[in-house]
KOLTI-661535 format. One record per residue (C-alpha): residue in one letter; z, y, x. Coordinates in Angstrom, 1 decimal. Example, Ala and Ser with C-alpha at 12.3 -4.5 7.8 and 13.67 -1.06 7.14 Angstrom:
2
a, 7.8, -4.5, 12.3
s, 7.1, -1.1, 13.7
end
This chain:
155
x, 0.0, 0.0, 0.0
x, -0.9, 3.3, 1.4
x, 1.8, 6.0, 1.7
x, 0.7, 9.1, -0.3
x, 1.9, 12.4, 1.4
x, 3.5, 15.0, -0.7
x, 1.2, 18.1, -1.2
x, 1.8, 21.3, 0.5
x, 3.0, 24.5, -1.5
x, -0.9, 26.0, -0.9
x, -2.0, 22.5, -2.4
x, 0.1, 22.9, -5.2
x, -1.0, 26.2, -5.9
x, -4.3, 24.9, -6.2
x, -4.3, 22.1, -8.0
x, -2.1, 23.7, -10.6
x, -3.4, 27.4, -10.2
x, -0.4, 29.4, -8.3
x, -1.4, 31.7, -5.7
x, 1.2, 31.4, -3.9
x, 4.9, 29.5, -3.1
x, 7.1, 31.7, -4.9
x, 5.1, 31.9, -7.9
x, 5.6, 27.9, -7.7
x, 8.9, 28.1, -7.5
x, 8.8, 30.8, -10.1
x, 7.3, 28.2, -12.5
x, 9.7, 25.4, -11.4
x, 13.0, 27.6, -12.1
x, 11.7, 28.7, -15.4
x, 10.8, 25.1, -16.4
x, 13.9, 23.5, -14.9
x, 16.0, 26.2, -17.4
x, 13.1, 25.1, -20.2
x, 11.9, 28.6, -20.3
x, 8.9, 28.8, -22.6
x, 6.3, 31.3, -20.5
x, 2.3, 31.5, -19.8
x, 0.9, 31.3, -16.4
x, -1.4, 34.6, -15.8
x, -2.9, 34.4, -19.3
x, -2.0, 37.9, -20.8
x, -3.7, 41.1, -19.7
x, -2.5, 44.9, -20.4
x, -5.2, 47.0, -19.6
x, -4.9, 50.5, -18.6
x, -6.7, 53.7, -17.1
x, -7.2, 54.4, -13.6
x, -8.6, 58.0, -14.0
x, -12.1, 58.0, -15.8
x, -12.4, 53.7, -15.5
x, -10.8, 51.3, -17.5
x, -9.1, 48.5, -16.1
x, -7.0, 44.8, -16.4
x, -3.6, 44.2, -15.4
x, -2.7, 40.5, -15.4
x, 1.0, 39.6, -15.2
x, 2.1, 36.6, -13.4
x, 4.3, 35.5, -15.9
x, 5.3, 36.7, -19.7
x, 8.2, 34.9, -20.9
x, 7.2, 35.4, -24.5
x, 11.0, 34.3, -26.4
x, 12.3, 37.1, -24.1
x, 9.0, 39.8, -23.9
x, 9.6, 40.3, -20.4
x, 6.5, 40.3, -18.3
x, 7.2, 38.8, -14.4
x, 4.8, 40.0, -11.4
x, 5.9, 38.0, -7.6
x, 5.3, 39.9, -5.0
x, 5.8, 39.0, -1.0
x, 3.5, 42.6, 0.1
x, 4.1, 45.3, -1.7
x, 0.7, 47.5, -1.7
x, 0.4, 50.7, -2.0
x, -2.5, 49.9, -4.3
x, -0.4, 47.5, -6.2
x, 2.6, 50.1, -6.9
x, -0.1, 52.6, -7.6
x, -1.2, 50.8, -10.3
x, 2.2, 49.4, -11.4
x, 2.9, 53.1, -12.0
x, 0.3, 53.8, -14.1
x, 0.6, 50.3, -16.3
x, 4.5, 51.6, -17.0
x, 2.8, 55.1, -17.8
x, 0.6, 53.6, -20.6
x, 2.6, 50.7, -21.6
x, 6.5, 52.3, -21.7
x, 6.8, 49.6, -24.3
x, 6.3, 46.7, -22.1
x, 9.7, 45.2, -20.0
x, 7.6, 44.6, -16.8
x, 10.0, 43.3, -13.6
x, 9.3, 41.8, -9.8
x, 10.4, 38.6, -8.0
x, 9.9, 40.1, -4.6
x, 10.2, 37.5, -1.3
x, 12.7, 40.1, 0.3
x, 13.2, 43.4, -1.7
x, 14.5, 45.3, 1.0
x, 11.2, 45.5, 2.8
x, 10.3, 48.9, 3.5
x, 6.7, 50.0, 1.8
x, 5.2, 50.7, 4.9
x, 6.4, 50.6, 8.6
x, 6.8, 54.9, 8.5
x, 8.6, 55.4, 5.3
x, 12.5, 54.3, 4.8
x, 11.7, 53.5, 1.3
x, 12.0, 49.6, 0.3
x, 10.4, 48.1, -2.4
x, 14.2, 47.7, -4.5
x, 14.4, 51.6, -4.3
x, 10.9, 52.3, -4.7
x, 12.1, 50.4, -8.1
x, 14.5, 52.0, -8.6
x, 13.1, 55.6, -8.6
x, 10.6, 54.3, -11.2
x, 12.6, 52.1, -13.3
x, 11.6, 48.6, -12.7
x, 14.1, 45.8, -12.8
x, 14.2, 43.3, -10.1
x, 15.4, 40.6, -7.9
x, 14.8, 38.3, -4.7
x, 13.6, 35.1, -4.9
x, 14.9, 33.8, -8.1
x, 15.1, 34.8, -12.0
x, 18.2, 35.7, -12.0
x, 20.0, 33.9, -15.0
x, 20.8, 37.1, -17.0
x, 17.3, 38.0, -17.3
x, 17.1, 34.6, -19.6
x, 20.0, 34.7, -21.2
x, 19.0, 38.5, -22.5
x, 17.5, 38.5, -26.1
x, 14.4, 40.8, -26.6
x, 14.3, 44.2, -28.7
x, 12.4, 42.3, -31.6
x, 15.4, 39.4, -31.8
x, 18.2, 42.6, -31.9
x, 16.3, 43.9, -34.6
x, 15.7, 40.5, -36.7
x, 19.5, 39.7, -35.8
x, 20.3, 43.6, -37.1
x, 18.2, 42.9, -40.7
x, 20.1, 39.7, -40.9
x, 23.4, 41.2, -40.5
x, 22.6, 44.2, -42.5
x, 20.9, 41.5, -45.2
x, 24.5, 40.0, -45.4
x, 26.1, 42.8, -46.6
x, 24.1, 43.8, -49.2
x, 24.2, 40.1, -50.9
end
């Protein structure tokens, strides 16, 4: 019998369409909690002055509307843009799984990408979905739960 090695994070990735290891280990947190979430399959558009454009999440955890980007490098085209999807979509709970949040943005500047996230009010965290994030409830399940209550006393 031949021995069959295990596959390699990249391997992974592409058989089961992660770009790269921590979005795997993104995935397997979130299914080893049995979080319910789609894999790069929702897209926000927005405006980059005069063109529109797509915005794909890497993961929207749909019971808890809270859309998930990983990020190891930081661009400074990616937080360009991140800025403008929060400008267009306020609505939308958008947060980062960096690999090391207190990277700086770029070897000159101080700034790291937590306080970068801080100045424009993005949640975040290092390595992990930090189990608070699934435990919150989303502002449509306060509001059902609000009716209900408020149903309650009427009856």
């Amino acid at each position: 019998m031949k021995y069959k090695k295990p596959l390699t994070s990249k391997q992974v990735g592409l058989k089961y369409g992660f770009r790269s290891g921590l979005e795997i280990a993104i995935s397997q947190e979130l299914d080893a909690n049995k979080v319910k979430y789609k894999y790069e399959k929702v897209k926000l558009t927005y405006v980059k002055p005069q063109k529109a454009h797509s915005y794909t999440p890497d993961f929207y955890l749909e019971h808890h509307d809270i859309y998930i980007e990983t990020k190891g490098l930081f661009t400074s085209a990616d937080r360009q843009k991140m800025r403008l999807i929060k400008e267009q979509h306020p609505e939308k709970d958008i947060r980062f799984i960096f690999s090391n949040s207190r990277s700086r943005i770029s070897k000159k500047s101080a700034t790291t990408y937590a306080m970068w996230c801080e100045k424009y009010g993005f949640k975040y965290a290092d390595k992990h979905i930090p189990l608070e994030w699934l435990k919150e409830k989303s502002v449509s399940q306060l509001l059902q739960e609000g009716f209900e209550h408020e149903q309650q006393f009427e009856n």
